[in-house]
N, C-alpha and C positions, 0 to 999 in steps of 0.2 A: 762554305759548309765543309765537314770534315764528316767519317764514317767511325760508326763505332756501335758498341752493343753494351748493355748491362743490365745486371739483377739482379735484387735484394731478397734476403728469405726474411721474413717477422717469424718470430714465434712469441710464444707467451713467454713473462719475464714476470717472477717473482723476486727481482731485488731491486724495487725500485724504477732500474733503469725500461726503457721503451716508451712507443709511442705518447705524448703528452696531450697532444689534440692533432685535429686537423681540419684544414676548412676545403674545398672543392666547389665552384661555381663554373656556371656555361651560360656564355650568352648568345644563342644561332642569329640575333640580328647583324651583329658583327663579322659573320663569316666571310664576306666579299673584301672583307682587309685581307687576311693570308689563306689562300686556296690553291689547290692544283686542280685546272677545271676535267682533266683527262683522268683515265683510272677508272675502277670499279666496275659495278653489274649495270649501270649505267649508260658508263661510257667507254667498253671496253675497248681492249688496243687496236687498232687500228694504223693503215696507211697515211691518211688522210689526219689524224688526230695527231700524228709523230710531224708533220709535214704542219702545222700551222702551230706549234709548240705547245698545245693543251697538258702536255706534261711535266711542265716548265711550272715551279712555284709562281703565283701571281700575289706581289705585296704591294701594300700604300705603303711607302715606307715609314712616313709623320706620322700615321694614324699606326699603326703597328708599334710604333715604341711609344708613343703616348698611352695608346691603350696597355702595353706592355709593364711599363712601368707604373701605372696606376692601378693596374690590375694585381701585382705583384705586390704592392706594399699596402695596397687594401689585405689581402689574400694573408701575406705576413702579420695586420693588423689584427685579424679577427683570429688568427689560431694562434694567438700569444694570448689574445683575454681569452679564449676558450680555455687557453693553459692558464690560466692566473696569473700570467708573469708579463713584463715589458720588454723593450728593447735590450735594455740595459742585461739584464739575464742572459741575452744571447751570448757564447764563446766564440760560435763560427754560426754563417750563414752559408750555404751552399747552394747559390742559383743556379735557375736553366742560363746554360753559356750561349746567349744569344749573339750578343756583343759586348765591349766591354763599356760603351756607353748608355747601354740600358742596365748593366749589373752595377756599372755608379750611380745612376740615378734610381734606381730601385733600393739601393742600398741608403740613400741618402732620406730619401721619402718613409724610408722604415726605421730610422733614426738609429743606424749601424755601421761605425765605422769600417772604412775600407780596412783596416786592418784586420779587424774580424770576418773577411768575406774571404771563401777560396776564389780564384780565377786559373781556368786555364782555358781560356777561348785561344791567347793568345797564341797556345803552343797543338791544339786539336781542331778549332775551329768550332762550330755550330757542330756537334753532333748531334740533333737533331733530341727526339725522345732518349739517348744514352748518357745527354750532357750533365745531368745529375751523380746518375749511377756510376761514371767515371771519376769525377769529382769527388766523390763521396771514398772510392779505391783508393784514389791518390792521396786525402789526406789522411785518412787513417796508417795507410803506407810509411807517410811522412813523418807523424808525428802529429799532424796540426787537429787530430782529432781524439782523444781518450778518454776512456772510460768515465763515466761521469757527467761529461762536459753536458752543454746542450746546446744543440743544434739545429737550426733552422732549415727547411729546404723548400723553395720558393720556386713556381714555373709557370711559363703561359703557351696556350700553341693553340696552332689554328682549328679554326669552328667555331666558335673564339671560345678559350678554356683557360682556365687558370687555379691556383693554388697554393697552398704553404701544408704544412706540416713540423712540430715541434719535438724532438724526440729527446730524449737523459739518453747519449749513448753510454 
């Protein structure tokens, strides 16, 4: 896991460009795949809760990239027909950087070459909820994102939650 933070402003866009769709799902039966059982109004902090690791993420790991990746390229499935458009449409994909074997297999199952996909898990690690927003910096930074294009951005996290959205940057 790596540390990091980010944020997007939307405003309205009258030339075309901006949000195209988006799809958003939760499923709370899936929640015992990725949970931290310590935390909150709950189970606040305590001796006793630091002393038997309740703060400690708890993952299945099989079942977390299974669901991960099916969740993801369903998630990309449905906010591409919401957008009218296919794979193929896509320029760049920008996943949650969970790892980079669920960003190839989601990438594969959403019918998007790796070439078109950012990655930087390899160089920040799981930034957790910022892995997007970081992503999304760097390639605009870079180049690998301009005006026009469109772009996917695809995530899943625990509770179990997941997502896409299609944007004309």
């Amino acid at each position: 896991f790596g540390d990091g933070a980010g944020a997007t402003m939307v405003r309205k866009s009258t030339n075309g460009r901006g949000i195209l769709s988006a799809y958003l799902k939760t499923d709370g039966t899936l929640a015992e795949l990725l949970y931290r059982p310590g935390g909150g109004a709950t189970h606040p902090p305590s001796e006793e809760l630091l002393k038997d690791h309740s703060y400690y993420i708890k993952m299945a790991g099989r079942e977390v990239f299974k669901a991960a990746v099916l969740s993801m390229a369903d998630a990309c499935d449905h906010a591409l027909q919401r957008a009218g458009l296919d794979a193929g449409a896509i320029d760049l994909l920008i996943p949650h950087q969970a790892n980079i074997r669920i960003i190839e297999a989601t990438a594969k199952h959403a019918g998007v070459p790796m070439d078109k996909v950012y990655v930087n898990v390899d160089r920040f690690g799981n930034t957790s909820a910022a892995s997007i927003a970081i992503a999304l910096d760097e390639a605009v930074t870079c180049g690998r994102l301009k005006p026009g294009m469109i772009v996917m951005f695809c995530a899943f996290g625990a509770g179990f939650t997941w997502g896409s959205m299609v944007v004309r940057w």
